[in-house]
C-alpha positions, 0 to 999 in steps of 0.5 A: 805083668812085668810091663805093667811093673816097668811101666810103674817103676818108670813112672816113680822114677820120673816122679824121684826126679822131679822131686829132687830137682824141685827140693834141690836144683831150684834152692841151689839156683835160688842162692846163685840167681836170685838170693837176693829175693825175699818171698813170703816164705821168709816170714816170721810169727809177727808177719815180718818179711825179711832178705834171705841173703848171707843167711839170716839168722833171725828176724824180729822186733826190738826197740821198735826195730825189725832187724835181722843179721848174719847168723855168726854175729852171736860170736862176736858182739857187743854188749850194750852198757849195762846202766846205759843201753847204749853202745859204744859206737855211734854206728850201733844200736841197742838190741834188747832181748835179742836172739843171742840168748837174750842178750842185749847186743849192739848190732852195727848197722851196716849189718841190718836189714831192716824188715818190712812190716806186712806187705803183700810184696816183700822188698827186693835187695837190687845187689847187682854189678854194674860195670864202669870205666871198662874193668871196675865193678860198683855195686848198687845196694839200693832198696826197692819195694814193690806194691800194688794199693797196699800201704805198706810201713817201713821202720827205717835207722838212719846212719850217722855215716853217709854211704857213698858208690866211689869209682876212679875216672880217670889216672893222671900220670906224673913223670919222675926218674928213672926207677921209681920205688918208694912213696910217701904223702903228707903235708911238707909246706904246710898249707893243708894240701897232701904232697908226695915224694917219690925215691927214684932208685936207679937215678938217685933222686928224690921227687918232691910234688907239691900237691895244689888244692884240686888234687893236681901236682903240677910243681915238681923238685928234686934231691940229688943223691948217690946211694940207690934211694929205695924207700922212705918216711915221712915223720916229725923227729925233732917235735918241731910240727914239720915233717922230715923224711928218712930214705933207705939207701941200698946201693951204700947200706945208709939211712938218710934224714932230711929234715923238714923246713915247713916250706916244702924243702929240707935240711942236708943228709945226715947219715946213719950206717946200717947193715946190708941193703936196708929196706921198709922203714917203720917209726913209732917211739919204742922207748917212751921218750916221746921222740920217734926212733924207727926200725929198718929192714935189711933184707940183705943180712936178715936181721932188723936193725934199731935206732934210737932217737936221742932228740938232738939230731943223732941216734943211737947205734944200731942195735940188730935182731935176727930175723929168719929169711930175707926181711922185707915189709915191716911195721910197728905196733902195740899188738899184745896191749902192754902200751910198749910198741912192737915190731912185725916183719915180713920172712919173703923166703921162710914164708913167714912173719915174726913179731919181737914184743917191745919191753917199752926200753927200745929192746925186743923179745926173740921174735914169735913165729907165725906162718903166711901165704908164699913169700909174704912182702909186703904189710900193713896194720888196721882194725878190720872187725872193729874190736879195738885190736890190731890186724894184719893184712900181708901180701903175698907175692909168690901165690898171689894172695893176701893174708888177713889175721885177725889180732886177738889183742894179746899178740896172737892172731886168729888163723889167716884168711886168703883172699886171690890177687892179681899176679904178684901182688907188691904193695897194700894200703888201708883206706875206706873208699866208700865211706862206711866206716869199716876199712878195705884194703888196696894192693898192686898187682905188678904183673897185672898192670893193676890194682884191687880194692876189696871193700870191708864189712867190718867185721874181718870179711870183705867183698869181692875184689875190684880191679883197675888198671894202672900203668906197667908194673905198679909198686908202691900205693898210698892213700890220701885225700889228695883234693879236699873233697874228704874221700880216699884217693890213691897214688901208685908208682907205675914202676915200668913207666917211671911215672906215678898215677894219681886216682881221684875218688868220686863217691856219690851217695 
């Protein structure tokens, strides 16, 4: 009897467990291996399959579109105009009656996964990684279908943008002095083609690359000084259209403009005292003069300090606002909506940023605030989640991560969101890198020897980092069109090397 009984239990045992690896372990590899399946179980009443991945929340048929999308959608979306039906956005469309309590919504279409309608097969999403120039990861995100003699309708949304796969082949690299730091790009010549100008801090130079219509620099001048140039501008601030260039100095605690002739060169400095070791320097006119005045760090006094463009070739004296804890990245925005420019600054030591809301006559509030990663560097502004409010990305270098905040458009943000880096991230840069109309971000890793591109979906969230090497020790990054083609390229100071790479985006359909 008590064999017969052990005989039994061991039998229900064994039976348990195949069970539970059945109804557990199966779902879970399903997700990890092969999510991007769809099998005939994800089919809905009217007998449309749909892809099971980043959890769908519905699946049905509107506007003569099968459609399904995230399940979080509902709590961010907009409406479709009311009179029109139309959405705001030309990479939208209209869904009425939809699963948000029948609400008519605009559903981007990048969010869409259109459905097959009655299929023997259900189309499988090839969402794999493929490997290129050794570290950088492209994902391929074509569609296959899969059928035996059966025909098979598809509804099919054509988007008025045009996806591309970008990668970077190959850096070209340019000498400059010694010490490069700071790095800007625009068009100082005039002739439609992007140039860069590099501080090179501990030479006491400024390096002027005139770019040539393939995405090559191949002229090279330079400004001698003897301040310890550390970063630097571009902007118009004489309303002249050419753009002239504002240095901060650390060795001397100046600001130096130049301004620009249109033909690649510039005027003699004219120099502004400021407060100790000035560093990032932000622009935007702060008083509604329709002059650019601009905002400096001084990460050596803890304070910002303010100028006033008066229009003539002189400012106003500088005008400071303490900050809490060594001030370094800095940037300039309407962030709560009262079209009166504000400022937010990086606290590297407080762990922090502060935001000074602008009353729209070159003065600030006492700052607001909020609370970062590990000493936050580094800043920069953008419309992730394509709500019309201004986000934060800050790097920060002391836990190798970067912060997202969203902007709820009344100068708060929404809680941060950290994504890893390499080690000590320096710099980021905003950019759309595979044409989608939703922006990523770019940050060095000064000691990984790289950088990564993190490609937005816009809607606040981002894809898995991809990685590429630079030279030793990159810096600063900027984004520009460098050859006419229409897509995103990068430059990066390669700080170890005293050189700048230059990373030509090829993004095929």
């Amino acid at each position: 009897m008590i064999e017969s009984i052990n005989h039994k239990t061991i039998i229900l045992l064994i039976l348990i467990i195949l069970l539970s690896f059945i109804f557990v372990f199966l779902p879970i590899a399903h997700i990890n291996y092969s999510r991007f399946f769809v099998s005939k179980s994800d089919q809905d009443p009217n007998n449309n399959y749909y892809s099971s991945n980043i959890s769908c929340f519905d699946s049905r048929t509107s506007n003569n579109v099968s459609y399904c999308a995230p399940k979080n959608i509902c709590s961010n979306v907009e409406l479709c105009n009311p009179i029109t039906g139309e959405c705001a956005s030309n990479t939208s469309v209209c869904i009425v009656n939809s699963c948000c309590l029948s609400k008519n919504i605009c559903l981007p279409l990048l969010w869409i996964n259109l459905c097959t309608l009655k299929s023997t097969e259900a189309p499988i999403i090839n969402n794999t990684t493929r490997q290129a120039d050794g570290e950088v990861s492209v994902i391929d995100n074509t569609t296959k279908q899969t059928n035996e003699e059966v025909s098979t309708t598809t509804t099919v949304i054509q988007p008025q943008i045009e996806l591309c796969q970008f990668s970077f082949p190959n850096m070209a690299t340019y000498t400059v002095d010694y010490g490069p730091m700071g790095i800007v790009t625009g068009d100082i010549n005039n002739d439609n083609r992007m140039d860069i100008i590099v501080s090179n801090h501990d030479s006491d130079t400024i390096s002027i690359l005139l770019g040539h219509r393939n995405g090559e620099f191949p002229t090279q001048a330079k400004i001698n000084t003897t301040r310890g140039p550390q970063r630097l501008t571009l902007h118009d601030l004489n309303n002249d259209n050419k753009l002239d260039l504002v240095i901060s100095n650390s060795m001397d605690n100046t600001i130096s403009i130049h301004y620009g002739y249109g033909n690649g060169s510039f005027t003699n400095e004219i120099i502004l005292s400021t407060d100790i070791t000035p560093d990032w320097v932000g622009i935007s006119d702060l008083n509604h003069d329709n002059l650019s005045d601009f905002v400096v760090a001084h990460d050596g006094h803890n304070n910002i300090g303010i100028y006033l463009n008066y229009g003539n070739g002189n400012f106003s004296l500088l005008t400071t606002y303490s900050t809490i804890s060594l001030p370094v990245g800095v940037v300039v925005d309407d962030f709560n909506n009262d079209n009166h420019k504000d400022i937010v600054v990086t606290n590297y030591f407080h762990h922090s940023a502060s935001i000074f809301f602008g009353y729209g006559n070159g003065s600030f509030a006492k700052p607001t605030i909020f609370f970062t990663g590990l000493s936050p560097f580094s800043i920069a502004i953008s419309d992730f989640d394509k709500d019309n409010k201004k986000d934060l990305v800050i790097v920060n270098y002391g836990e190798n991560t970067i912060s997202i905040f969203l902007g709820f458009g009344n100068g708060s943000f929404k809680q941060e969101k950290k994504i890893a880096t390499g080690f000590n991230p320096y710099d980021v840069a905003i950019g759309d890198f595979n044409k989608d109309n939703a922006k990523d971000i770019v940050v060095t890793n000064s000691n990984s020897n790289s950088f990564s591109i993190y490609l937005g979906i816009g809607d606040g969230d981002f894809l898995h980092e991809m990685r590429y090497s630079t030279g030793d020790e990159p810096h600063n990054i900027i984004i520009n069109d460098f050859n006419g083609d229409n897509k995103d390229d990068v430059a990066v100071i390669n700080w170890g090397n005293s050189n700048i790479g230059v990373l030509l985006n090829v993004c095929e359909p």
